[in-house]
PLY file of the C-alpha trace (Angstrom):
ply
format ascii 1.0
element vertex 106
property float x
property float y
property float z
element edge 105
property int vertex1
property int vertex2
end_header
24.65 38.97 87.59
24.88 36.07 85.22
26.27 37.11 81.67
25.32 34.37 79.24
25.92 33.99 75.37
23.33 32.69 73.47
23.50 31.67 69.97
21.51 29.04 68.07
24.47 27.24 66.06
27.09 24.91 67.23
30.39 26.04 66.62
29.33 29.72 65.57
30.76 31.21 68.81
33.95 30.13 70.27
36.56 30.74 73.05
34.25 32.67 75.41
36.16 33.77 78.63
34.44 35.72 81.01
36.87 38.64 82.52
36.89 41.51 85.40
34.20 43.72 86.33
33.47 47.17 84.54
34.40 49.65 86.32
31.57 50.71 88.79
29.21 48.19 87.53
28.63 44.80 89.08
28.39 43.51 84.98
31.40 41.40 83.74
33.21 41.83 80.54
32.71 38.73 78.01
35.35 38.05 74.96
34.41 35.63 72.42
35.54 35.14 69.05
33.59 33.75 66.21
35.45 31.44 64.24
35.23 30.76 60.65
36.75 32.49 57.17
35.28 35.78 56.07
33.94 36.39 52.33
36.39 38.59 50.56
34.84 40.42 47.74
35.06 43.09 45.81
33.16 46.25 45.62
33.57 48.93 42.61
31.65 52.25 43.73
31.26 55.12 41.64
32.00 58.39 43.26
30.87 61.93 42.59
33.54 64.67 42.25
32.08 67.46 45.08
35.69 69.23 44.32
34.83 70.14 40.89
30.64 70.62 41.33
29.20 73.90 40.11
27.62 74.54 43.31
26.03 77.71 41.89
24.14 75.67 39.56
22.96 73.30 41.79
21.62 76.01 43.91
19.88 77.48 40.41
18.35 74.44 40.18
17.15 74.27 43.81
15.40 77.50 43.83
13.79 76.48 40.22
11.31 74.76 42.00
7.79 76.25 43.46
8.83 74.84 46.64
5.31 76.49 48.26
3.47 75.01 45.37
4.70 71.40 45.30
4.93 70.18 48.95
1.13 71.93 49.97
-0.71 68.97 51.25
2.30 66.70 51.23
3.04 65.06 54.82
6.49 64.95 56.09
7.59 61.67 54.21
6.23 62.81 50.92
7.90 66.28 50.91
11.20 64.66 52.41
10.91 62.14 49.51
10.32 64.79 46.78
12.95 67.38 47.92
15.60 64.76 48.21
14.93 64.19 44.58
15.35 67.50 43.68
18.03 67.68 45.46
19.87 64.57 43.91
18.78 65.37 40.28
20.53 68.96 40.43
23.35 67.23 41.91
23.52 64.65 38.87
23.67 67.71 36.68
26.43 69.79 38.92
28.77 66.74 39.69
30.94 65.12 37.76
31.83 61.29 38.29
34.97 61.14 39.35
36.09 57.59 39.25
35.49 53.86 40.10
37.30 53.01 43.44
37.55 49.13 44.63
37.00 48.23 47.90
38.27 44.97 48.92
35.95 43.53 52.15
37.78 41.32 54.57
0 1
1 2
2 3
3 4
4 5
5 6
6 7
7 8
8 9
9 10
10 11
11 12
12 13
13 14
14 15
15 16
16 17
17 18
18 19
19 20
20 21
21 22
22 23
23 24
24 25
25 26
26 27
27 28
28 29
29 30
30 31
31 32
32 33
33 34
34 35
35 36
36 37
37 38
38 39
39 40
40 41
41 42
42 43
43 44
44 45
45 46
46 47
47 48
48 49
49 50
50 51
51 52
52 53
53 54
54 55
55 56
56 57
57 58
58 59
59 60
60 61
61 62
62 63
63 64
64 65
65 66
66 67
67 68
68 69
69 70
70 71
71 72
72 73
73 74
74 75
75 76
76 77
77 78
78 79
79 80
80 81
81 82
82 83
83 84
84 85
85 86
86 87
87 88
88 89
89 90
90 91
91 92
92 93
93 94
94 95
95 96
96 97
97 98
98 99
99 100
100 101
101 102
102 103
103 104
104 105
């Protein structure tokens, strides 16, 4: 079997070297590398504090709702939809933000 790589951009793959078999396959292993810099940036996420949440309020909250009452006659995305914003609105109220972390992509 033939093992090709495709790409529609000179210069976006480079280096390609076509190596052993896989073992029990008749398929050959490709490496390639893709030259070029990477964009560094950085990313400041917000994260929630699950170690100090009042999980007994969230549950409160939960069973607050007329589960029976809201989702009759909603399909399977609509009730999805609406309890995962139940869900995430009792968590707002339960758990604290914690603090801004930066992520620095490579």
């Amino acid at each position: 079997m033939l093992d090709l790589l495709l790409n529609n951009k000179e210069g976006l793959v480079g280096d390609a070297v076509v190596e052993g078999h896989l073992e029990f396959s008749d398929h050959e292993t490709t490496e390639f590398s893709i030259p070029g810099e990477v964009e560094r940036g950085i990313s400041k996420t917000t994260t929630m504090d699950f170690r100090r949440a009042d999980f007994g309020l969230i549950r409160t909250l939960v069973l607050r709702v007329p589960w029976e009452r809201v989702l009759k006659g909603k399909g399977l995305q609509e009730s999805w939809a609406f309890f995962k914003k139940e869900v995430l609105k009792a968590q707002e109220q339960a758990v604290p933000l914690c603090c801004k972390m930066n992520w620095r992509g490579r």
